[in-house]
C-alpha positions in Angstrom: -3.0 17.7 -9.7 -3.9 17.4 -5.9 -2.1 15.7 -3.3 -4.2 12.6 -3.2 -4.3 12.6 -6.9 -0.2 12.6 -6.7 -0.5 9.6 -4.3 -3.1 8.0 -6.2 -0.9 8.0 -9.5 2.2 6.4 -7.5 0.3 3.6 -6.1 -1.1 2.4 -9.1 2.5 1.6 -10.5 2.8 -1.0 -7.6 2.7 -4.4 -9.8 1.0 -7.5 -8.5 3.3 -9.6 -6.5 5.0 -6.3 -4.6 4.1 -3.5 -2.1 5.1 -0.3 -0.9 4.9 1.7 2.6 3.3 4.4 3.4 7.1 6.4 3.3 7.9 5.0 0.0 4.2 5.6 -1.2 4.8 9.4 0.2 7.8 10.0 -1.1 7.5 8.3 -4.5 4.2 11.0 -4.6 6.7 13.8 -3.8 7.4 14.8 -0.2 8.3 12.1 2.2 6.9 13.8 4.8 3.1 12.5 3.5 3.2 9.4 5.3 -0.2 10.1 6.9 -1.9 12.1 4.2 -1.6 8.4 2.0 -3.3 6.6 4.4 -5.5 9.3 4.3 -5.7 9.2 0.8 -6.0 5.3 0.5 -8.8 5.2 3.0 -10.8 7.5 0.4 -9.6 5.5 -2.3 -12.3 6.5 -4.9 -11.2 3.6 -7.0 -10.9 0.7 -5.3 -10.3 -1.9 -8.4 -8.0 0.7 -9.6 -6.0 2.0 -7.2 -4.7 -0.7 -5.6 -4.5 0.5 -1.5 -4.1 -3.4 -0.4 -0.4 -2.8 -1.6 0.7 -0.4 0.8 1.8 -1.5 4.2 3.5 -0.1 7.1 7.5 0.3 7.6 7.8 -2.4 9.1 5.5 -4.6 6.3 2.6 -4.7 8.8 -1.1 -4.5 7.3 -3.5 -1.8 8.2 -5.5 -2.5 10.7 -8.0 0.4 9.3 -7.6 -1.0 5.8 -10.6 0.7 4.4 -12.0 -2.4 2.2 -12.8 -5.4 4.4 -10.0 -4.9 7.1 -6.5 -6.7 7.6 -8.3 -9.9 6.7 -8.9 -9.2 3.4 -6.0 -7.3 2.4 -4.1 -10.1 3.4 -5.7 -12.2 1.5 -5.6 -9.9 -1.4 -1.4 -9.9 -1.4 -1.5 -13.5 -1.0 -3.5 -14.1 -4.1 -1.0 -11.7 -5.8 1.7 -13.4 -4.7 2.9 -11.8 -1.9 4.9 -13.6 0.5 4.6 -13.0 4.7 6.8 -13.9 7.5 3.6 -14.3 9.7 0.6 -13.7 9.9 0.1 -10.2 8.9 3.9 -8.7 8.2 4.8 -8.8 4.7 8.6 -10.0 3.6 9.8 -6.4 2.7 12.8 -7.7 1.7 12.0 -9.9 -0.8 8.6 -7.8 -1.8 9.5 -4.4 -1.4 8.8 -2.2 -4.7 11.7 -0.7 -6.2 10.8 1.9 -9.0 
C-alpha cells in the first residue's frame, strides 16, 4: 500500500459530524511527519464521494483554502450539513469535533 493509499484508508474512518487535521490525518496514516503529503493526497482525492477530504482541517480547525472540490465555501458547507459545529466563519470547534480513534 502506498502512501496516499495509507492516508486514503485513515480518512475514510472520519464519521459524519467530526474532523481531523492534517497531523492527526498523518499520523493516524503512519508517520506524523506527513502533514503535507495528505494535503497532497486529499487534493488528488481519486474518490471524492468516498474519501471524505472536506473532513480534514488545519491545526488550528481552519478550512483549506485550496480545498480541491469547490473551495472553502463548499467544504464548509459540507461539515455543516454533517453536523459540524464552527466558532466562525471558517474555524471548526476542535474541541468539541475533533476525531478521536
Amino acid at each position: 500500500m502506498n502512501t496516499f493509499q495509507k492516508i486514503y484508508e485513515q480518512v475514510k474512518k472520519i464519521p459524519k459530524g467530526k474532523v481531523a487535521t492534517y497531523g492527526q490525518s498523518a499520523l493516524m496514516a503512519g508517520n506524523p511527519r506527513w502533514s503535507q503529503i495528505v494535503g497532497y493526497a486529499l487534493h488528488s482525492n481519486p474518490e471524492p464521494g468516498v474519501i471524505p477530504c472536506h473532513r480534514v482541517v488545519t491545526k488550528d480547525g481552519k478550512l483549506s483554502k485550496a480545498f480541491a472540490f469547490g473551495g472553502e465555501n463548499v467544504q464548509r458547507d459540507m461539515l455543516i450539513s454533517e453536523g459540524v459545529i464552527f466558532l466562525n466563519e471558517n474555524t471548526v470547534d476542535l474541541e468539541n469535533c475533533r476525531y478521536n480513534p
